[in-house]
mmCIF file of the C-alpha atoms, coordinates in Angstrom:
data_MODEL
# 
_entry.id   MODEL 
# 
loop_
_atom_site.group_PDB 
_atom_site.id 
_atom_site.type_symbol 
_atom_site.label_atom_id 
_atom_site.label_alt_id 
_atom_site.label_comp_id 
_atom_site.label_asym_id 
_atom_site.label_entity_id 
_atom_site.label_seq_id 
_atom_site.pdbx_PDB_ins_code 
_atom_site.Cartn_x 
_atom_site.Cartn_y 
_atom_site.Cartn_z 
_atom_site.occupancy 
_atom_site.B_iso_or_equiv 
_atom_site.pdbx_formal_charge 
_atom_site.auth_seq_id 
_atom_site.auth_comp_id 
_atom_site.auth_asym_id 
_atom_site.auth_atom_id 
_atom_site.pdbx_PDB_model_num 
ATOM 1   C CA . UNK A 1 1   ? -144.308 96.139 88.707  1.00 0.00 ? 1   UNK A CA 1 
ATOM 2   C CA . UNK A 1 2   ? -141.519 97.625 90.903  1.00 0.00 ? 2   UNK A CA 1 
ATOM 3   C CA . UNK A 1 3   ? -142.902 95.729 93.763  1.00 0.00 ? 3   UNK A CA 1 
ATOM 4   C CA . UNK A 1 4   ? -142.999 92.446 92.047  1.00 0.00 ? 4   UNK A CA 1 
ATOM 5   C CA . UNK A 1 5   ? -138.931 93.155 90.939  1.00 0.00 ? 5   UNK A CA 1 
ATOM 6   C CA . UNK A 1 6   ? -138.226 94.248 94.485  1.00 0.00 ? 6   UNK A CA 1 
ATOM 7   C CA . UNK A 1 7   ? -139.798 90.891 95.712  1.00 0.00 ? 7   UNK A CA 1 
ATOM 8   C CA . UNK A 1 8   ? -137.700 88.578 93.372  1.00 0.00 ? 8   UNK A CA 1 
ATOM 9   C CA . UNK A 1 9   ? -134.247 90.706 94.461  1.00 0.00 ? 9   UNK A CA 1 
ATOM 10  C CA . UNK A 1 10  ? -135.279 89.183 97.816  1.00 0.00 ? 10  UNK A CA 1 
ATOM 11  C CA . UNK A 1 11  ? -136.260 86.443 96.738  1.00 0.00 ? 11  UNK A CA 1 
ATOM 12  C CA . UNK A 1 12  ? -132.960 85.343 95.030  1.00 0.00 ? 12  UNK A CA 1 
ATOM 13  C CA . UNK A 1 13  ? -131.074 86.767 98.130  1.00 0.00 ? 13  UNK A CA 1 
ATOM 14  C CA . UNK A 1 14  ? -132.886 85.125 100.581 1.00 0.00 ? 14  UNK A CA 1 
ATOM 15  C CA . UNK A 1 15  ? -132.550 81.558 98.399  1.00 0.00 ? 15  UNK A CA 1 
ATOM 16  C CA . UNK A 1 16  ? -128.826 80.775 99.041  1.00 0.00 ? 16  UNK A CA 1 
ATOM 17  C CA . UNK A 1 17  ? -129.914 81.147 102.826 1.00 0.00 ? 17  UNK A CA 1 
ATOM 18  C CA . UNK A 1 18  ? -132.900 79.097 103.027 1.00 0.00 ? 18  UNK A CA 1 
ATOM 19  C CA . UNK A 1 19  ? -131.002 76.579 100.617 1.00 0.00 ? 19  UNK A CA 1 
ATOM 20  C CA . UNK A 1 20  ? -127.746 76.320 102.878 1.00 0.00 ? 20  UNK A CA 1 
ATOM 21  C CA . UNK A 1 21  ? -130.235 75.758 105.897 1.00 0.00 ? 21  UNK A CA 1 
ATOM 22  C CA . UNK A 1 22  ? -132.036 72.970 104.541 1.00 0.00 ? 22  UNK A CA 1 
ATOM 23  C CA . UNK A 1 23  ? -129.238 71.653 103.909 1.00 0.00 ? 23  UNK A CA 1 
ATOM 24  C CA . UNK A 1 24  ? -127.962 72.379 107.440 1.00 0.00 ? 24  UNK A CA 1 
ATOM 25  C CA . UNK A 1 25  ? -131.203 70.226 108.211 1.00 0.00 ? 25  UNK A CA 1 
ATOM 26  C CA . UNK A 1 26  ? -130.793 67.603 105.699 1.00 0.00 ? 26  UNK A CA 1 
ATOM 27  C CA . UNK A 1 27  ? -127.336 66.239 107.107 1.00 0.00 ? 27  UNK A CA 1 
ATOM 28  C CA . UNK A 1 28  ? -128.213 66.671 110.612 1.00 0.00 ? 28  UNK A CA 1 
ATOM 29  C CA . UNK A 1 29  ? -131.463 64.267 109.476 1.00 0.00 ? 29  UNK A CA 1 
ATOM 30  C CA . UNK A 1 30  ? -129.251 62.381 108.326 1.00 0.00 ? 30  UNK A CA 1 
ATOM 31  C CA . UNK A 1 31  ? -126.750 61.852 111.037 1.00 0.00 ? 31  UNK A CA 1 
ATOM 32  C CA . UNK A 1 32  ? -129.525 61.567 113.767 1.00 0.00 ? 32  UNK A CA 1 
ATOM 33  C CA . UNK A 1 33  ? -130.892 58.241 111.149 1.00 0.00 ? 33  UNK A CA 1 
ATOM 34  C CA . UNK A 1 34  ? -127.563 57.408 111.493 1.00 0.00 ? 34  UNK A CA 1 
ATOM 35  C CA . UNK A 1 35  ? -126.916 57.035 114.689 1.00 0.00 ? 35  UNK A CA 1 
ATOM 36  C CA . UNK A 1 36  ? -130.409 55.819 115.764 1.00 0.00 ? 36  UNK A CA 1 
ATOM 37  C CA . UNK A 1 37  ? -132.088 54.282 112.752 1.00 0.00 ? 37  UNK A CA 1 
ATOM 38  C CA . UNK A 1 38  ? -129.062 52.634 111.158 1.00 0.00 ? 38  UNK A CA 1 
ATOM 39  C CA . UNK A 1 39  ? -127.360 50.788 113.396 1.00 0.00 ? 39  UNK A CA 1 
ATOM 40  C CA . UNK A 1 40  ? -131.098 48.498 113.999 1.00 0.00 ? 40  UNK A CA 1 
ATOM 41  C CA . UNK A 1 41  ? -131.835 48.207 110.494 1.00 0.00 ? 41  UNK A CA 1 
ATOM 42  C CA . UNK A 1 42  ? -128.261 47.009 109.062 1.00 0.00 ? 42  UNK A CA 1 
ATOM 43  C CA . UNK A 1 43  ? -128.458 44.809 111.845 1.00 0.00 ? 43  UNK A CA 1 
ATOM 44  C CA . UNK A 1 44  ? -132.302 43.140 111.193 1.00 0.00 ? 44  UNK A CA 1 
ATOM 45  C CA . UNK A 1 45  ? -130.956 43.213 107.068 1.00 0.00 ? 45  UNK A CA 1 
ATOM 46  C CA . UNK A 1 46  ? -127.918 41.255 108.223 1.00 0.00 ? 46  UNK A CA 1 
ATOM 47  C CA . UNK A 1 47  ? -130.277 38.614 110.172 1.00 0.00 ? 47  UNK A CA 1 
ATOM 48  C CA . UNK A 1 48  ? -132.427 38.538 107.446 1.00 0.00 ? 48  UNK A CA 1 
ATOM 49  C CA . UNK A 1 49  ? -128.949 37.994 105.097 1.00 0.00 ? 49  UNK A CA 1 
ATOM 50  C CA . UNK A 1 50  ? -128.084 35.581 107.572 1.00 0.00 ? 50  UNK A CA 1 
ATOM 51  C CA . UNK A 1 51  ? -131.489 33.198 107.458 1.00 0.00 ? 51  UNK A CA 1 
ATOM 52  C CA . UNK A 1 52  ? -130.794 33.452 103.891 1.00 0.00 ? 52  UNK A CA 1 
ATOM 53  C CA . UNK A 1 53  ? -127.371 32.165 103.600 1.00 0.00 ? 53  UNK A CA 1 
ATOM 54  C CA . UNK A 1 54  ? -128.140 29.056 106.314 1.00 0.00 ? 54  UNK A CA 1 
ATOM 55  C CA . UNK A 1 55  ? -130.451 27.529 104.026 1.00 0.00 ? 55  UNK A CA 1 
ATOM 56  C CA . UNK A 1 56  ? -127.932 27.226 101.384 1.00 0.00 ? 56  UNK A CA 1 
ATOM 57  C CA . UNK A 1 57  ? -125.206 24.608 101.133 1.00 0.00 ? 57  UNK A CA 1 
ATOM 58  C CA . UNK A 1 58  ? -122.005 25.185 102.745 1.00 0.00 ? 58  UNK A CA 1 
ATOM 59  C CA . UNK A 1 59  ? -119.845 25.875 100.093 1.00 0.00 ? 59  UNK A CA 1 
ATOM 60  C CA . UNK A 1 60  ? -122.218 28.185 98.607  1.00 0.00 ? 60  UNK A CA 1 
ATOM 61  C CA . UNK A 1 61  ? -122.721 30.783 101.613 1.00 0.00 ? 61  UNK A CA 1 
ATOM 62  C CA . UNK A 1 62  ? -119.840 32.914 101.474 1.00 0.00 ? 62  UNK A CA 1 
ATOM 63  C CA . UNK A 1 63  ? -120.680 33.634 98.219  1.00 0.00 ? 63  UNK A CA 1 
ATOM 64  C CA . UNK A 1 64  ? -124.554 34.065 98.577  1.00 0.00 ? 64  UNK A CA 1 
ATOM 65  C CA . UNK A 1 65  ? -123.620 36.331 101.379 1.00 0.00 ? 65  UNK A CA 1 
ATOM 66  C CA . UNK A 1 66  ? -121.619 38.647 99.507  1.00 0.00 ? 66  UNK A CA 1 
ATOM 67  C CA . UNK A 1 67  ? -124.085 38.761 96.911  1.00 0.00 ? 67  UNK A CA 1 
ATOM 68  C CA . UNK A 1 68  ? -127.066 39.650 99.243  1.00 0.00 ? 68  UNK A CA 1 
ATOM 69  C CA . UNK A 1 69  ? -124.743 42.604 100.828 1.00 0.00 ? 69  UNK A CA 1 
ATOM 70  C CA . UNK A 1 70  ? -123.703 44.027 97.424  1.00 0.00 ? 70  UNK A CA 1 
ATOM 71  C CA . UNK A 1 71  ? -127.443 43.723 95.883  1.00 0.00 ? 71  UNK A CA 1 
ATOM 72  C CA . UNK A 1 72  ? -128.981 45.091 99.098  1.00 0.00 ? 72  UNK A CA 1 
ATOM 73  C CA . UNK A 1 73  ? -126.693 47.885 99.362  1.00 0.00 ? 73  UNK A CA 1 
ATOM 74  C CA . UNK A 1 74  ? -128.988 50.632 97.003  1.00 0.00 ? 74  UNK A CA 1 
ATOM 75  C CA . UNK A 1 75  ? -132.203 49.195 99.405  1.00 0.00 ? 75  UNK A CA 1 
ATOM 76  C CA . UNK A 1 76  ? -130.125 50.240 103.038 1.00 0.00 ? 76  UNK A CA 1 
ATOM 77  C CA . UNK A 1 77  ? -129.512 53.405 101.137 1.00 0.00 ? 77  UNK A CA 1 
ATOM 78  C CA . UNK A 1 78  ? -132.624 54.135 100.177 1.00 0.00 ? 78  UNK A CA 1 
ATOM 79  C CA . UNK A 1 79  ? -134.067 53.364 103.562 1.00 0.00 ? 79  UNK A CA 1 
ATOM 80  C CA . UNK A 1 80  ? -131.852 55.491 105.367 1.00 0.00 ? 80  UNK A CA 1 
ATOM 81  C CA . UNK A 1 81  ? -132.587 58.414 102.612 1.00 0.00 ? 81  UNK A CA 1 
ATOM 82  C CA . UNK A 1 82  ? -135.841 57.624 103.124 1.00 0.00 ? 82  UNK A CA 1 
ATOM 83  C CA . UNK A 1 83  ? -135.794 58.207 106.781 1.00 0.00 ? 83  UNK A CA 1 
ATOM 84  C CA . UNK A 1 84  ? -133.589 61.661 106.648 1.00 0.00 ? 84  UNK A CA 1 
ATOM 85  C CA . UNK A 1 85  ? -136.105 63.349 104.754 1.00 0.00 ? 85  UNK A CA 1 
ATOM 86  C CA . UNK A 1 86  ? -138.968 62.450 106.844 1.00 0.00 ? 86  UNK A CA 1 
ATOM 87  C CA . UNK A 1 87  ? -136.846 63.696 109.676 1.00 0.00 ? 87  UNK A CA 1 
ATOM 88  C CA . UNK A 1 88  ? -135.789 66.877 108.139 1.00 0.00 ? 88  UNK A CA 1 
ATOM 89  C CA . UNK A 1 89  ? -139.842 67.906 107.443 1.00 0.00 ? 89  UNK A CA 1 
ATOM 90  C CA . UNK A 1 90  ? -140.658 66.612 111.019 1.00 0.00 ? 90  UNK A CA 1 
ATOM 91  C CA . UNK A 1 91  ? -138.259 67.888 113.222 1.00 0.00 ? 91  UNK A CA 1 
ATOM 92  C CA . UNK A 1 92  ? -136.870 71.405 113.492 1.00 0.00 ? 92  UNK A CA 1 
ATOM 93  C CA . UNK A 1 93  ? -133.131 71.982 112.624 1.00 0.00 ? 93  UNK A CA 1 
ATOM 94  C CA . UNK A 1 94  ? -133.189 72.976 116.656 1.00 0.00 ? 94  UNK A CA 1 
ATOM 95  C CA . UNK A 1 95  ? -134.721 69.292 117.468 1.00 0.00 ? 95  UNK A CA 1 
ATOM 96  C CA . UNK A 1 96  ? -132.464 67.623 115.265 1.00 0.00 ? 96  UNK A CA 1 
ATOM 97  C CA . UNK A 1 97  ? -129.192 69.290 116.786 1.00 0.00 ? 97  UNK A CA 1 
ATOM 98  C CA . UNK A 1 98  ? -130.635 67.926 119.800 1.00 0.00 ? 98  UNK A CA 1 
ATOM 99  C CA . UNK A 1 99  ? -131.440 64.136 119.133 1.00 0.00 ? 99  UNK A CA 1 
ATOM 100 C CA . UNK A 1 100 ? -127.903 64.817 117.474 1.00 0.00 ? 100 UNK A CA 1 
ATOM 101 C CA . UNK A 1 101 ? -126.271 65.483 120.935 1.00 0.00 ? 101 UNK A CA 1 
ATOM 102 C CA . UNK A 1 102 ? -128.965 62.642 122.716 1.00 0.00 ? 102 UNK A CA 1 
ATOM 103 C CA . UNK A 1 103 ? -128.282 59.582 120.332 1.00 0.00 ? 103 UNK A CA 1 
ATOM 104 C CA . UNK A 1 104 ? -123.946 60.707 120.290 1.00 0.00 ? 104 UNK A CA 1 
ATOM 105 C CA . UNK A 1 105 ? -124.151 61.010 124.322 1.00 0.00 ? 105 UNK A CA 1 
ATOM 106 C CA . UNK A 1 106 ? -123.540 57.345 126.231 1.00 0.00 ? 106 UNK A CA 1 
ATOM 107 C CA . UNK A 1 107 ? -127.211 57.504 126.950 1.00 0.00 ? 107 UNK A CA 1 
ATOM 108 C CA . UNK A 1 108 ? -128.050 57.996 123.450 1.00 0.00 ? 108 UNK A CA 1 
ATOM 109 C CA . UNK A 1 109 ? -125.835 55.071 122.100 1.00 0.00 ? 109 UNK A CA 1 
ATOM 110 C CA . UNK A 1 110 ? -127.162 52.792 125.088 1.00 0.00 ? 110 UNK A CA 1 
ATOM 111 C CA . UNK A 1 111 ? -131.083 53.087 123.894 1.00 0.00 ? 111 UNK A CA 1 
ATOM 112 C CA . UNK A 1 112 ? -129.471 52.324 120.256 1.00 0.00 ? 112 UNK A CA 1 
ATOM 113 C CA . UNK A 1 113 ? -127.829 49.001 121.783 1.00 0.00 ? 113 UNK A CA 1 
ATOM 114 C CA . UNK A 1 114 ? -130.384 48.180 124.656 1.00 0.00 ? 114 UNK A CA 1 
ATOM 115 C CA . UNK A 1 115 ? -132.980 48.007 121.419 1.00 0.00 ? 115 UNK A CA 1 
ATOM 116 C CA . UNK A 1 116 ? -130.496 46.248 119.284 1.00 0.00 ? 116 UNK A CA 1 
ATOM 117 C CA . UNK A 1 117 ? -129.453 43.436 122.098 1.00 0.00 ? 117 UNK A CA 1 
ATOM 118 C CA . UNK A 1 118 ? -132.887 42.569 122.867 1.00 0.00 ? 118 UNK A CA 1 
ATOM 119 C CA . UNK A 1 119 ? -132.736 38.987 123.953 1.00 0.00 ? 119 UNK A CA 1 
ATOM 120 C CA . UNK A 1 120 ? -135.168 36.624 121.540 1.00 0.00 ? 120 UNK A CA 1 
ATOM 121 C CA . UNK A 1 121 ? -137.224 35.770 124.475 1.00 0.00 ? 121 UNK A CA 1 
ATOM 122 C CA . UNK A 1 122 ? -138.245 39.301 124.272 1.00 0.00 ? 122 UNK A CA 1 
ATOM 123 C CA . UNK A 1 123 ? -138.592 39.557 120.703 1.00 0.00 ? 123 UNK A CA 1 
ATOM 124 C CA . UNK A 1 124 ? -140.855 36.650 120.648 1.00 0.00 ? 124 UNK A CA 1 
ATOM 125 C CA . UNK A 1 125 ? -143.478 38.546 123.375 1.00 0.00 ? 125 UNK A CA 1 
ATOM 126 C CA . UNK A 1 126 ? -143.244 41.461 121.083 1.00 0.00 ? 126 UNK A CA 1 
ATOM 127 C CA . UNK A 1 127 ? -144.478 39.249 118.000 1.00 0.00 ? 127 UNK A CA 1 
ATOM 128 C CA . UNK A 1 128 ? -146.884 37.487 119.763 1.00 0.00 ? 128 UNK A CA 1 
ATOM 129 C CA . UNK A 1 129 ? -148.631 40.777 121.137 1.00 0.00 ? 129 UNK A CA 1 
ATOM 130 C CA . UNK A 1 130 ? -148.750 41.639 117.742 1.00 0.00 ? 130 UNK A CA 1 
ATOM 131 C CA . UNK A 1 131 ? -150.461 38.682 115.804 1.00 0.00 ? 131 UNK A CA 1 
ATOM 132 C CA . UNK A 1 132 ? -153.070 39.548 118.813 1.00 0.00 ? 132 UNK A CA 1 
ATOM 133 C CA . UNK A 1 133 ? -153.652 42.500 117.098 1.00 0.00 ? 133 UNK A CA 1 
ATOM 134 C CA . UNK A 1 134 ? -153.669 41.534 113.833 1.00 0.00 ? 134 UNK A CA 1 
ATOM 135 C CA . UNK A 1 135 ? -156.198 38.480 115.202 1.00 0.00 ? 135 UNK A CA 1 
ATOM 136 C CA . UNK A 1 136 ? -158.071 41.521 116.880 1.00 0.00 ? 136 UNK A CA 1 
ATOM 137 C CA . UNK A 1 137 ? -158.542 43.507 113.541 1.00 0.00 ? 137 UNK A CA 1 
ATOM 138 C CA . UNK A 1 138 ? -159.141 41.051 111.573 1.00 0.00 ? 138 UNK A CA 1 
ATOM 139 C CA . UNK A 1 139 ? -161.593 39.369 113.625 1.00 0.00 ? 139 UNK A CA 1 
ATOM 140 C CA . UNK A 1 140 ? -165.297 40.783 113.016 1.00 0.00 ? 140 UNK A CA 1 
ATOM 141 C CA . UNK A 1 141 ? -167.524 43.070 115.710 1.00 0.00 ? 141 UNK A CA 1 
ATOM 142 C CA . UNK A 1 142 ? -169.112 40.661 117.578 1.00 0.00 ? 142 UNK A CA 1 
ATOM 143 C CA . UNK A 1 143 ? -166.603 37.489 117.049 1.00 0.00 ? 143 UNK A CA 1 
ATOM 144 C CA . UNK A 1 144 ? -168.863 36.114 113.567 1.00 0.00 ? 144 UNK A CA 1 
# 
């Protein structure tokens, strides 16, 4: 019995520490999404607004616009919560500090834009390599 009391004493004062470092973990997760995950996905949402709002009259877009952002505000947030936590459990606080310092140095933030400012040429040779996959697994063994 004095074993098991001794190991709860540590317990609770070992908590506050292993608390504060997920934590620690948590918003360094979060900044790396931030920095590297963000900045693509607000801008495919805002293409995806944007496709939207073209295929409604003129003097209806500004307002179908601002309705898209303020309803798909909870869904960004989500995603990027989404992505934080799977980065906290796969990366070590040590790797995060370091994709930290990668995506905030100038080579960091050019990957982040060279991705972002892909011309559609390129974009279009992505999707097509793709739907040759999806042909690929979808087609039976043997081509029947």
């Amino acid at each position: 019995m004095r074993y098991a009391f001794q190991w709860l004493v540590v317990a609770a004062l070992l908590s506050p520490a292993a608390a504060a470092a997920d934590e620690a973990a948590d918003r360094a997760a979060r900044q790396v999404v931030n920095l590297s995950v963000a900045p693509g996905m607000e801008g495919r949402i805002g293409r995806m607004i944007s496709e939207v709002v073209e295929k409604q009259p003129a003097d209806k877009q500004a307002q179908v616009r601002a309705d898209l952002l303020k309803a798909s505000t909870g869904i960004r947030e989500d995603l990027m919560a989404t992505f934080a936590a799977y980065y906290a459990k796969a990366f070590t606080p040590d790797e995060l500090k370091g994709l930290v310092a990668f995506y905030e140095s100038p080579l960091g933030r050019k990957v982040v834009e060279v991705e972002e400012q892909k011309p559609a040429e390129v974009n279009a040779a992505i999707q097509q390599q793709i739907m040759k996959l999806v042909v690929l697994f979808n087609t039976p063994p043997g081509g029947k």
